[in-house]
C-alpha positions, 0 to 999 in steps of 0.5 A: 437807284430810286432817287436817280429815277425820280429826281427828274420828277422833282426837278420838273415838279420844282422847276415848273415854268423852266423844265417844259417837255415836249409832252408838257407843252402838247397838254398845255396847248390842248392838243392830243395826237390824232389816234386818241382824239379818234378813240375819245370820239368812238366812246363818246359816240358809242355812249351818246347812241346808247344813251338815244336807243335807251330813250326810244319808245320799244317798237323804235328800239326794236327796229334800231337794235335790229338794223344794228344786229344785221350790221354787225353780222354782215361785219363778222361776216365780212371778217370771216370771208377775209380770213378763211 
């Protein structure tokens, strides 16, 4: 019933300081699991370089959008070779 599944909730929720799960413990350390510090990273990464290529004068972001444009060719390409 309804109150069976959330009355671990309450509890956690009245019982801060005594009911410490182990992921409860993890956010309170700061620590996350490797996997999803790596996809933080990516996106941070991937958001950080968009916002540097957006900056650049237009003969520097045709050279940057070009390399990046070959390397993701040679990666599907590479895929594609994997696969077939």
């Amino acid at each position: 019933s309804l109150s069976q599944e959330w009355a671990p909730i309450a509890r956690r929720v009245l019982n801060k300081g005594t009911d410490v799960t182990t992921k409860d413990t993890e956010e309170q350390k700061g620590q996350c699991k490797p996997h999803r510090a790596k996809q933080q990273l990516k996106a941070w990464s991937e958001q950080k370089a968009k916002t540097v290529v957006t900056h650049l004068p237009p003969p520097m972001k045709k050279k940057v959008l070009s390399a990046v444009l070959k390397h993701q060719q040679k990666r599907d390409a590479k895929k594609l070779k994997v696969k077939g």
